[in-house]
Every structure is written in structure tokens, then in C-alpha cells.
MARPAVEX-226561 format. One record per residue (C-alpha): y, x negated, z; residue number from 1. Coordinates in nm, 4 decimals. Example, Ala and Ser with C-alpha at 12.3 -4.5 7.8 and 13.67 -1.06 7.14 Angstrom:
> -0.4500 -1.2300 0.7800 1;
> -0.1060 -1.3670 0.7140 2;
***
This chain:
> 8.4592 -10.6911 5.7840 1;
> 8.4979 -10.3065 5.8286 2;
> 8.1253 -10.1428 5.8325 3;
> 8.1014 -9.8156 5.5973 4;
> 7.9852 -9.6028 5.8388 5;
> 8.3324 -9.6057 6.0326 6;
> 8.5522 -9.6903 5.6911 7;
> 8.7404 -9.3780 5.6214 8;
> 8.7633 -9.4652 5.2914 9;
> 8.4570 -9.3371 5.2312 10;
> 8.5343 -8.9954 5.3178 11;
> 8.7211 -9.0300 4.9984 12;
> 8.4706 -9.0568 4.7472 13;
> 8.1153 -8.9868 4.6850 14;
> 7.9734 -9.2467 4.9494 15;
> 8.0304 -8.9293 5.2048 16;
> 7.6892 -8.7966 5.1240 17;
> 7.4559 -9.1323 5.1902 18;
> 7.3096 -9.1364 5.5168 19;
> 7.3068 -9.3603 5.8163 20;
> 7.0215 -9.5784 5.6997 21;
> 7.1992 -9.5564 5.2987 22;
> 7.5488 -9.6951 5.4330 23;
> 7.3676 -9.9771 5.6831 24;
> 7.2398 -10.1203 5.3845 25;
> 7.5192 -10.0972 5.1435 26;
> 7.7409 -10.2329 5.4483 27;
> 7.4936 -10.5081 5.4769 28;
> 7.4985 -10.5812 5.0812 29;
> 7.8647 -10.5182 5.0305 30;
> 8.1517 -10.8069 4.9119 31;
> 8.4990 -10.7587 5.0240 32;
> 8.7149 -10.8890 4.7244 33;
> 9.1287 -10.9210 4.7298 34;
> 9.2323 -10.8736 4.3898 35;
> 9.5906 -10.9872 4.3263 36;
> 9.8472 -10.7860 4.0923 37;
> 9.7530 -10.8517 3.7620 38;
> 9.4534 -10.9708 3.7816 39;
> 9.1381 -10.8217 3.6161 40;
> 8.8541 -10.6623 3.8331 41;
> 8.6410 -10.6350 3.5275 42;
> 8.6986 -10.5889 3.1347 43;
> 8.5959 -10.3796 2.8820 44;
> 8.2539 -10.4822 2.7520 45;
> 8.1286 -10.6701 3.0540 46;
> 7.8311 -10.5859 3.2119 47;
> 7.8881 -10.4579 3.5754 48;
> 7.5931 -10.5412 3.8024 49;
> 7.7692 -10.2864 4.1124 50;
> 8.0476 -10.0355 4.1938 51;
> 8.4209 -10.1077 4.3119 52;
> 8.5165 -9.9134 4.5777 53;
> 8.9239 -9.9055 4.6125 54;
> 9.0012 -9.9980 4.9719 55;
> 9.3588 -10.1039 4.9051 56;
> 9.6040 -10.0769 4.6480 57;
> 9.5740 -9.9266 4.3040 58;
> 9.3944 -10.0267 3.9806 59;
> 9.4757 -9.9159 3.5874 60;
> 9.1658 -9.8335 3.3853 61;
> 9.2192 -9.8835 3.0400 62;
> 9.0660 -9.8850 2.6921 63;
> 9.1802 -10.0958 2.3654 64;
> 9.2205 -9.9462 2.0968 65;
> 9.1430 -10.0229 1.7105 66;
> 9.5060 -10.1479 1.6734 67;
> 9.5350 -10.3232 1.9563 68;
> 9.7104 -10.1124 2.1177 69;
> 9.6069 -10.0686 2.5533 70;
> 9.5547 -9.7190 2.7062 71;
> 9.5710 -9.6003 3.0261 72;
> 9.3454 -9.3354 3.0662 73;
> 9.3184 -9.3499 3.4677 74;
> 9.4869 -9.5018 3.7717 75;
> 9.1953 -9.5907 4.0777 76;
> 9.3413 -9.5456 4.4160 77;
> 9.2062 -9.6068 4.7515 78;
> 8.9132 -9.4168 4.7981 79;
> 8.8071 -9.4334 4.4220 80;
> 8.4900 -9.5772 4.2734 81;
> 8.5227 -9.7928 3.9826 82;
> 8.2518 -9.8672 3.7674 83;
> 7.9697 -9.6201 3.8631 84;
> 7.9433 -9.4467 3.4960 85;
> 7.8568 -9.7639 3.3392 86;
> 7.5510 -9.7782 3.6242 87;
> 7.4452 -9.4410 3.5576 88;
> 7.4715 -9.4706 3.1741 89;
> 7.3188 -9.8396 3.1363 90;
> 7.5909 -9.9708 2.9301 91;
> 7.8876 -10.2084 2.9293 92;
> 8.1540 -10.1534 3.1162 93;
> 8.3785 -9.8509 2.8796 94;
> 8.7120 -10.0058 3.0221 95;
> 8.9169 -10.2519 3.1786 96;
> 9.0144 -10.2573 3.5057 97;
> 9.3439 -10.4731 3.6381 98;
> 9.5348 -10.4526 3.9633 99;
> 9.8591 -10.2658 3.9642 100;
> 9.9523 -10.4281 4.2898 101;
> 9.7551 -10.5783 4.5581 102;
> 9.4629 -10.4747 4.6190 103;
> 9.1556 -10.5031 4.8186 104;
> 8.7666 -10.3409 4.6933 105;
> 8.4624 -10.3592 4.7966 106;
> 8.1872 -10.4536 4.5686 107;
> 7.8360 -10.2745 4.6340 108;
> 7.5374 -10.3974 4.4137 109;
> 7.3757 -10.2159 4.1494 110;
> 7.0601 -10.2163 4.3315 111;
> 7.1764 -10.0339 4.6488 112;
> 7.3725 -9.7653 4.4128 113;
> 7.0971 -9.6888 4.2010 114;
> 6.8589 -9.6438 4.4830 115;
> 7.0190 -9.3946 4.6857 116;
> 7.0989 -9.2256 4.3598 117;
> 6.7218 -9.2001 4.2823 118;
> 6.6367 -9.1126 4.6765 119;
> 6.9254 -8.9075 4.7406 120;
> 6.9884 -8.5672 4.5876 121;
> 7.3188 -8.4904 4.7383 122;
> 7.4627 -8.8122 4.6851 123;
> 7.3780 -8.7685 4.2886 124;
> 7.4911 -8.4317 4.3318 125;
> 7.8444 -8.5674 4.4349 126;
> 7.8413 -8.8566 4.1874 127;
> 7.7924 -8.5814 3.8917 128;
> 8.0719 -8.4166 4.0277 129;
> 8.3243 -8.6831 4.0695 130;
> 8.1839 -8.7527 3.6789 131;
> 8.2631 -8.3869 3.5675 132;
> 8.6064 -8.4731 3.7070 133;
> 8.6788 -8.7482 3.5180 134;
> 8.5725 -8.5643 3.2203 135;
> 8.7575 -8.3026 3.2809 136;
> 9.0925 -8.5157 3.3124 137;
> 9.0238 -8.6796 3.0008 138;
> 9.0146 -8.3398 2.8221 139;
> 9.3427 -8.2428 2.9758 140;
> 9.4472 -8.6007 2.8084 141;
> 9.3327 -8.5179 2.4947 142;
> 9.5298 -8.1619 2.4962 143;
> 9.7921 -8.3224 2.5914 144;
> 9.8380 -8.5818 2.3866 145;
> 9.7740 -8.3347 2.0727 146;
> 10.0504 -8.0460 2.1453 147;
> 10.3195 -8.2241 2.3777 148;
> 10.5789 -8.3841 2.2684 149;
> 10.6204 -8.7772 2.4073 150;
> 10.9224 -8.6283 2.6207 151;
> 10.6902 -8.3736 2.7852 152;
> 10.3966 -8.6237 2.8002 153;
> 10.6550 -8.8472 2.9670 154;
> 10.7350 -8.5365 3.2171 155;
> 10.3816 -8.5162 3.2940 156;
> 10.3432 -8.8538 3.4117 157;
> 10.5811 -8.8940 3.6615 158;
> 10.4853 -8.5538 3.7993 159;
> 10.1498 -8.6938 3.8362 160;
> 10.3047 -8.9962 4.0067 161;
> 10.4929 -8.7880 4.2693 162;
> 10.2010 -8.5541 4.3184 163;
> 9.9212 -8.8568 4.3661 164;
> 10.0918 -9.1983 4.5244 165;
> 10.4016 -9.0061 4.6605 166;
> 10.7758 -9.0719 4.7504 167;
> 10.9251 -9.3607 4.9154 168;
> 11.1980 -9.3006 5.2055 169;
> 11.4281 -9.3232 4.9500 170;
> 11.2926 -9.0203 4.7738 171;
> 11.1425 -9.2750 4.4678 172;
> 10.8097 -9.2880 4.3641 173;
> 10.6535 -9.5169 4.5694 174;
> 10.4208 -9.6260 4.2829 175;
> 10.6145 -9.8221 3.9977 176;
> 10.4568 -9.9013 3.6953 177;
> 10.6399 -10.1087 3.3959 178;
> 10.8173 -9.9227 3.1079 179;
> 10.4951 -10.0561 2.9240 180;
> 10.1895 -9.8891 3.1501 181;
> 10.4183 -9.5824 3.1220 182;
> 10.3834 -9.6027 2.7390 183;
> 10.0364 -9.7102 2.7315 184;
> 9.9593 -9.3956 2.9917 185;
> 10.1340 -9.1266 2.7596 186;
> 10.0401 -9.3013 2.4063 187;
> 10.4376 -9.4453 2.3251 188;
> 10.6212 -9.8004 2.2503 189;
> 10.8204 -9.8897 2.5170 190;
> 11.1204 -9.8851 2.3639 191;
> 11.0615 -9.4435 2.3386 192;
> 10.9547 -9.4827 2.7345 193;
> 11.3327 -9.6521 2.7632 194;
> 11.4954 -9.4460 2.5511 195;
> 11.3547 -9.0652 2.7006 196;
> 11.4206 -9.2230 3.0756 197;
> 11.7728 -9.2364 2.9964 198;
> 11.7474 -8.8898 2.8199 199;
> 11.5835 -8.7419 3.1390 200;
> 11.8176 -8.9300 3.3858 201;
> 12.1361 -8.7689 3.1847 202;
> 11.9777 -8.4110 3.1517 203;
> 11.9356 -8.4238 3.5285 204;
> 11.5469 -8.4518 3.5954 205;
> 11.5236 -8.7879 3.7296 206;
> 11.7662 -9.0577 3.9171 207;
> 11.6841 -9.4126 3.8952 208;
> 11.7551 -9.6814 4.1210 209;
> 11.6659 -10.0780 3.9300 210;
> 11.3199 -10.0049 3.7677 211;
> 11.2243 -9.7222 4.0228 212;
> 11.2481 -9.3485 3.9213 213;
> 11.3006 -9.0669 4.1610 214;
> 11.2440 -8.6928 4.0787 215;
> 11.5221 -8.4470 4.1490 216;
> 11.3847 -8.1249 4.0738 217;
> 10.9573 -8.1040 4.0090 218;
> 10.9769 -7.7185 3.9226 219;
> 11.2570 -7.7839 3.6616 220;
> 10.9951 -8.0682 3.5116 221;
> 10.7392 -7.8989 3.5621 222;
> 10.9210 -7.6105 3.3501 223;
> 10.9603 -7.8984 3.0352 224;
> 10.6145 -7.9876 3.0551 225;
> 10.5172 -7.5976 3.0363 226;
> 10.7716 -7.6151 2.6613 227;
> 11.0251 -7.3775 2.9189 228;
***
């Protein structure tokens, strides 16, 4: 078991500001978990006793809504914390969290967390911050999802795809999600995700190859997502 001292995952996220003593502990306290695609790392509603540090692999974090109806409002990736505003704010956990693929996360108990938060100024410093971010992505969301149209909310994804997980060899993006994740990410059935894949693939935007989707030109999506 890697310690977190010398895991540069950590250099990642907000665990770069705990100190030598800080990360002996939480190393000493810490679960490894291997989370299979699929599979939940925790649900909406359930009370989280610790943070989820991605070590491997990426995770959807989702929220259900009043119909029914899942949506993606974040994709963890190695280096991400999972978990920690439920900690801060005393509450159940605000979303779900299931494995896209494989994936492999630490687990660091509430205790340790909420310590070093108290203790350690610019560790809470960088946990408000990574917070603020989050916050600030959701209202980016939120604009979106008012003024775009689906097509240009679809645009936006897989420009955020190629821009976060990157291209295979191939020149495909290496992360694939499901027609449905794509719809539940840009707030569409799948049948429209089907239908404006097509649409992009004959206007020239995208190639696909099976199920993965490759980008041929980001500045000329880029310009659709802009309403150019």
C-alpha cells in the first residue's frame, strides 16, 4: 500500500497542504478500495463517515431528480476528492457516486479530515477553494443548460472530454461514456444524444469509430458552442 507522503496523487488535490505528521496519520488510517465499473461508491442520501480520494479510474457524480430522471453534474478523476462537502456541511451525501470504469480510491475517515481541517489553516484554505470550484462549474451548468441549445450542450461535452481525459492513439476520446451518461450530463433522452451524434458526424465535427467519438476540428466546435 502506497504511503501519501510519496503518492503523487496527492499533488492533485487539496491533501498537498497537510503536513508530514497530517499525511502519516491519514496514511496510517486510510482503506484502499477497488471499485469495479458500475458499481456504486456511495449514493445519494447516505451518510459518508470519510472522503474518497480518486487514485484510479473515473467516477460520475450524480443527482436524481423529481422525475426520476439521473444527472450528471460531475465526472471525479484521479486526483479528485469525493465526498468532502458532505463532511464540511454535516449532511447526507448530495449525490451518487458510481464507477465509470475501474477504479481504485482511497477512503480516509471523517475523523482524520475534520481534524486537520480544524488544525490546519492552509489545508481549509485549499478545501474552500477546490469548493468555490465546484460551485463555480455548477453555475456554468446552470447557464448552460438555460441558453444552449441540446446540440451546443452536446458540443460542450465532448470538448470537455477531449480537454480533461484526452485522446487515444487513435485520435478518440479515450474516455467513453454511454449515449445515456451523455444525455444525463447535458439534460437529453438518449434517443436526441443518438440522433445530434449523427447530425455532428455528417456536418463534419466529429468521426466515430463503434461507440467511440473522435473530434476533428475543437476550434470549429468550439465556434457552435460560442452560437458562431
Amino acid at each position: 500500500m502506497s504511503r501519501c507522503d510519496s503518492c503523487i496523487v496527492r499533488q492533485l488535490n487539496e491533501l498537498k497542504a497537510m503536513n508530514k505528521e497530517e499525511l502519516k496519520q491519514i496514511s496510517n488510517a486510510k482503506v484502499t478500495k477497488v471499485i469495479k465499473k458500475g458499481e456504486a461508491i456511495f449514493e445519494e442520501g447516505e451518510k459518508i463517515n470519510g472522503v474518497f480520494c480518486v487514485k484510479k479510474g473515473v467516477s460520475k457524480l450524480s443527482k436524481l431528480s423529481a422525475n426520476g430522471k439521473q444527472q450528471i453534474v460531475k465526472l471525479a478523476k484521479k486526483g479528485d476528492l469525493m465526498g468532502q462537502r458532505a463532511l464540511v456541511s454535516e449532511e447526507v451525501a448530495n449525490l451518487s457516486a458510481v464507477a465509470v470504469d475501474d477504479m481504485e480510491v482511497c477512503f480516509i475517515p471523517q475523523h482524520h479530515f475534520k481534524e486537520t481541517l480544524e488544525n490546519n489553516h492552509n489545508f481549509t484554505k485549499e478545501v474552500l477553494k477546490h469548493l468555490a470550484q465546484d460551485l463555480k462549474i455548477a453555475d456554468n451548468v446552470i447557464v448552460s443548460m438555460s441558453h444552449n441549445t441540446v446540440k451546443q450542450r452536446m458540443a460542450e461535452a465532448l470538448l470537455y472530454l477531449k480537454r480533461n481525459f484526452g485522446e487515444d492513439e487513435k485520435g478518440l476520446l479515450q474516455l467513453s461514456l454511454s449515449r445515456e451518461d451523455i444525455g444525463n450530463a447535458i439534460g437529453t433522452a438518449t434517443e436526441s444524444v443518438i440522433r445530434i451524434i449523427s447530425e455532428l458526424e455528417k456536418e463534419g465535427y466529429i468521426r466515430k469509430s463503434g461507440k467511440k467519438i473522435g473530434i476533428i476540428d475543437a476550434s470549429k466546435m468550439q465556434r457552435l458552442v460560442d452560437g458562431f
